[in-house]
BAZABA-988339 format. One line per 8 residues: their letters; for each residue x, y, z of N, C-alpha, C. Coordinates in nm, 4 decimals. Example, Ala and Ser with C-alpha at 12.3 -4.5 7.8 and 13.67 -1.06 7.14 Angstrom:
2
as = 1.3190 -0.5690 0.7800 1.2300 -0.4500 0.7800 1.3200 -0.3300 0.7800  1.2850 -0.2250 0.7080 1.3670 -0.1060 0.7140 1.2900 0.0030 0.7870 $
end
This chain:
104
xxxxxxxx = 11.9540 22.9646 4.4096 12.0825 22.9424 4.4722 12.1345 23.0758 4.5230  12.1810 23.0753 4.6666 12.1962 23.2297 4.6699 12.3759 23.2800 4.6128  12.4053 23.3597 4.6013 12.4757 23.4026 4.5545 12.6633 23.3941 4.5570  12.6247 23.3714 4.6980 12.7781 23.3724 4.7488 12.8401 23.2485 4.7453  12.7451 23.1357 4.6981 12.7747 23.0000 4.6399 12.8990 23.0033 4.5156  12.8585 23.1027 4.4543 12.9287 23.1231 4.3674 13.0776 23.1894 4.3457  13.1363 23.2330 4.4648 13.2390 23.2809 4.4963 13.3194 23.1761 4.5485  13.4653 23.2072 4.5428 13.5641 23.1360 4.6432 13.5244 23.1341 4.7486 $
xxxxxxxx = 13.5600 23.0988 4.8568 13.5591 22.8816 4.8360 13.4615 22.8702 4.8183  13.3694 22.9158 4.8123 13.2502 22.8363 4.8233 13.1350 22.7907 4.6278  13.2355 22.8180 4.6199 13.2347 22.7870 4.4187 13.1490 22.6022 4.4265  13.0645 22.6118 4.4049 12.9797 22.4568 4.3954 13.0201 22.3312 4.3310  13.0924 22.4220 4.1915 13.2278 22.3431 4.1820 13.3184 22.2753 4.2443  13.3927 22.3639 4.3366 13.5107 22.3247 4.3408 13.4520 22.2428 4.5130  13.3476 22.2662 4.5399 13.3285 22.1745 4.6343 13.2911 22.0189 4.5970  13.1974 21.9994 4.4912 13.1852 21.9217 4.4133 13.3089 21.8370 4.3602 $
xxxxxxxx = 13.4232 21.8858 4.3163 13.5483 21.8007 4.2942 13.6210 21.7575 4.4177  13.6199 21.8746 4.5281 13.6583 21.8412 4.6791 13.5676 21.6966 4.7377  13.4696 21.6833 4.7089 13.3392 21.5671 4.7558 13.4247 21.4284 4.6217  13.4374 21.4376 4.5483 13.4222 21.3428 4.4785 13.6343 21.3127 4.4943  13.6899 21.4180 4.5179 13.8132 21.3730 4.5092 13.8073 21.2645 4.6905  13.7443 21.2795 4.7590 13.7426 21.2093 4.8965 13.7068 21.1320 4.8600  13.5897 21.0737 4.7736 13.5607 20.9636 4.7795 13.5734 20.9201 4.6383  13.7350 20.9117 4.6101 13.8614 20.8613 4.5309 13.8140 20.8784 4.4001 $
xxxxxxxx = 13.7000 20.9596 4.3222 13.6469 20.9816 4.1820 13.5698 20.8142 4.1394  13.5273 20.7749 4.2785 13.4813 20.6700 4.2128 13.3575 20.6873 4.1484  13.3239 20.6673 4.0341 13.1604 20.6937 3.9924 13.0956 20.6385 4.0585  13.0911 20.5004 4.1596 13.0000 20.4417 4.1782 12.9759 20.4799 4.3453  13.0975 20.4724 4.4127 13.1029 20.4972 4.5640 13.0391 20.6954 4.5085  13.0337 20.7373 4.4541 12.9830 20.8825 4.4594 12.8329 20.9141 4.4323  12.7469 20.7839 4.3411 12.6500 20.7707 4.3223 12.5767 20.7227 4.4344  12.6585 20.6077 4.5092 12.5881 20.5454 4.6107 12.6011 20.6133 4.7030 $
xxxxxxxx = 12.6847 20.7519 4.7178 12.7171 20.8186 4.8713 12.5997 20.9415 4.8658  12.5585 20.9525 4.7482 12.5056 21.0656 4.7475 12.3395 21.0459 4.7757  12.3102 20.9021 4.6557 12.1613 20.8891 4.6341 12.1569 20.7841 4.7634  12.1857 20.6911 4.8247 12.1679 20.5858 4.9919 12.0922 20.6956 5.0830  12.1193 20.8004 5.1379 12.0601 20.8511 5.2107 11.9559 20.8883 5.1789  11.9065 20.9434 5.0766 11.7698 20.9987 5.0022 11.6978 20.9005 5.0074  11.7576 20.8082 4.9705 11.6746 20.6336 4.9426 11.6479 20.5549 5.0823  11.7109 20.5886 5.1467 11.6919 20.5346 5.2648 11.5639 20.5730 5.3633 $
xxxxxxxx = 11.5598 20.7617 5.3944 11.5124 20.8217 5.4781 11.3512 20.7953 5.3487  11.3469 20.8002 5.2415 11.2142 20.7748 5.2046 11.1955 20.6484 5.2340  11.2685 20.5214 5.2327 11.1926 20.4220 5.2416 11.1378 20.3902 5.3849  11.2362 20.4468 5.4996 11.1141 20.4532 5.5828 11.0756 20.5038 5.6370  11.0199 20.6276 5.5773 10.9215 20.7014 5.6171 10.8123 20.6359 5.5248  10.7854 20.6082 5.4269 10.6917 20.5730 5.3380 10.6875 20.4192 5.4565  10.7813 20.3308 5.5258 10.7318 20.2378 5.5737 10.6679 20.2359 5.7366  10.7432 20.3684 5.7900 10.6620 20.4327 5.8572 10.5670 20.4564 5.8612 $
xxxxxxxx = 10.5198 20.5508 5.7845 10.4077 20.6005 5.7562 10.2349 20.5356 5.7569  10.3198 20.4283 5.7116 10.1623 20.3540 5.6186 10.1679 20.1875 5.7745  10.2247 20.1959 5.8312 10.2351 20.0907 5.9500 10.1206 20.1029 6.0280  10.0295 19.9646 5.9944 9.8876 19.9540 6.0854 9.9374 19.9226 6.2172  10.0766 19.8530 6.2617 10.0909 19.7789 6.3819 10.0703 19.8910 6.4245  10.1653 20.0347 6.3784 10.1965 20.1633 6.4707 10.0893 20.2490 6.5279  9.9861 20.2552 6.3598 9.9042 20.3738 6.3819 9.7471 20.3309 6.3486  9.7304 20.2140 6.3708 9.6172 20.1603 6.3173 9.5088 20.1453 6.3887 $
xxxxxxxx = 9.5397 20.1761 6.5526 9.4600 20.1896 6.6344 9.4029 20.3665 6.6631  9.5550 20.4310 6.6262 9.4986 20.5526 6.6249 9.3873 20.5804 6.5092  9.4185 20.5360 6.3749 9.3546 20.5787 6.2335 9.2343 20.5197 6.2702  9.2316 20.4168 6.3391 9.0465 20.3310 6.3420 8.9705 20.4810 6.4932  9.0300 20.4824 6.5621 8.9634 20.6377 6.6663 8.9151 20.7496 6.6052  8.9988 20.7792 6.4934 8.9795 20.9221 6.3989 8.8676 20.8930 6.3183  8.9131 20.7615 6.2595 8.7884 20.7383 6.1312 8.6388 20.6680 6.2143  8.6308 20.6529 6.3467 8.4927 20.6470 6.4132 8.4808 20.7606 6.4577 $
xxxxxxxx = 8.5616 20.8712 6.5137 8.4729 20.9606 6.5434 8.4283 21.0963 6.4636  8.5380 21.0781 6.3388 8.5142 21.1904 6.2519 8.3591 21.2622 6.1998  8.3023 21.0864 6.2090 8.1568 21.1687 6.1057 8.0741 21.2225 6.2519  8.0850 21.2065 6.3787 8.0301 21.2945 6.4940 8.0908 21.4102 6.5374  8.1869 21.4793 6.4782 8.2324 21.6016 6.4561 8.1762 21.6657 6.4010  8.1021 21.7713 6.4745 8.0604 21.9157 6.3632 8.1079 22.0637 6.3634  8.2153 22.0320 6.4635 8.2816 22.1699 6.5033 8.3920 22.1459 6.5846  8.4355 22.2728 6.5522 8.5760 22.2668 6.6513 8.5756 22.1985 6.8362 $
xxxxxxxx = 8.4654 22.3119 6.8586 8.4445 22.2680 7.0001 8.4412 22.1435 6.9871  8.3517 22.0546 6.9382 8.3261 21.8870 6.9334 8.4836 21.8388 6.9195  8.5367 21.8808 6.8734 8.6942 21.8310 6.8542 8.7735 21.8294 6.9692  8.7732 21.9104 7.0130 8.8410 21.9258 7.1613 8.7399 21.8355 7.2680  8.6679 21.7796 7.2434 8.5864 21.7089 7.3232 8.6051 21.5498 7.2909  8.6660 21.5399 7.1803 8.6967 21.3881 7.1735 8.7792 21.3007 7.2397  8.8371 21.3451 7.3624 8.9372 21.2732 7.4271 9.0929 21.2750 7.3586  9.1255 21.2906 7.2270 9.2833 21.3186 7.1836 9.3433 21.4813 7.2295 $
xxxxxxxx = 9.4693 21.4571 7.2070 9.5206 21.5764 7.2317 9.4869 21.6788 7.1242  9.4921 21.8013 7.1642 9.4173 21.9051 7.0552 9.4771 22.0066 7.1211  9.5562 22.1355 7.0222 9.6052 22.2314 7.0366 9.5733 22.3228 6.9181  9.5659 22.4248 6.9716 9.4682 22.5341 6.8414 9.6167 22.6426 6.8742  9.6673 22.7117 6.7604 9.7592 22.8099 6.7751 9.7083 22.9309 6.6622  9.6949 23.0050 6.6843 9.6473 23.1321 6.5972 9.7774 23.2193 6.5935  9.7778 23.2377 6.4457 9.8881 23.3329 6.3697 9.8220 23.4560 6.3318  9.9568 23.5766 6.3894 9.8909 23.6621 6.3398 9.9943 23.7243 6.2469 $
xxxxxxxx = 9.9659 23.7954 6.1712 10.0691 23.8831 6.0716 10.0494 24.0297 6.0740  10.2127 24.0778 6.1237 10.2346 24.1543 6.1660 10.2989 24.2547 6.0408  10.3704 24.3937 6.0435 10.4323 24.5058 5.9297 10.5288 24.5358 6.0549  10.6649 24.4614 6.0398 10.7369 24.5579 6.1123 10.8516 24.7041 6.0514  10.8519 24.7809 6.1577 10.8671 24.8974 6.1015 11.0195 24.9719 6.2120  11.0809 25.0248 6.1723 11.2083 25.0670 6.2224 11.1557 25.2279 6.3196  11.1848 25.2016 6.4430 11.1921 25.3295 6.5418 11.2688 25.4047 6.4856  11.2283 25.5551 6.4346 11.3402 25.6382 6.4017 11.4824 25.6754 6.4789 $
xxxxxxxx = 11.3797 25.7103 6.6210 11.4657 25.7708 6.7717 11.5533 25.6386 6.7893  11.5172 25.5311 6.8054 11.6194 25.4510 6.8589 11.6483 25.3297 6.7268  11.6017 25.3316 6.6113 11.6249 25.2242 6.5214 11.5867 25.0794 6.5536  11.5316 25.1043 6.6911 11.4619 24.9378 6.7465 11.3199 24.9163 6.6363  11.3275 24.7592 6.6122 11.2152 24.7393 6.5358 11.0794 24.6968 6.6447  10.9727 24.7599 6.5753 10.8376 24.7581 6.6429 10.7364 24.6861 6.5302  10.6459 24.5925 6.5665 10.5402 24.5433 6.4864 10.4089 24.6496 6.5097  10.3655 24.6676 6.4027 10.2389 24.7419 6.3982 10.1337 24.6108 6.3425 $
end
């Protein structure tokens, strides 16, 4: 938790009694306001997710052409979209003369 949570106003507390005094100290409207959205966005994504109508034509393309893949190149040759992005990691370091930062 970073730190300044912990200071006025922003005390987790007193936002916490601010949240629950709006929605009138009800235990139950505070349970259901809090946990509905959590419960919601998983159920459908989990019903998302797993949907043959949606993705079942894609998942049957992948799972025929997977075992004729032996390389990258072959991948980019299968007709789907394919994007390769390479990361690199950089040390950045402060210009003395001007304090501008430079990656080495």
């Amino acid at each position: 938790m970073c730190p300044i949570t912990d200071q006025p106003p922003f005390s987790s507390h007193a936002v916490l009694r601010e949240l629950f005094a709006a929605l009138g100290n009800d235990p139950f409207v505070i349970a259901e306001g809090l946990a509905r959205p959590a419960l919601a966005e998983r159920l459908l994504t989990n019903r998302y997710a797993y949907d043959q109508t949606i993705h079942g034509d894609v998942k049957h393309r992948a799972e025929t052409q997977l075992p004729i893949i032996g390389s990258i190149d072959q991948m980019k040759q299968t007709g789907g979209m394919y994007r390769e992005i390479e990361l690199l990691k950089a040390t950045i370091f402060l210009t003395k003369s001007t304090g501008a930062p430079h990656a080495v």
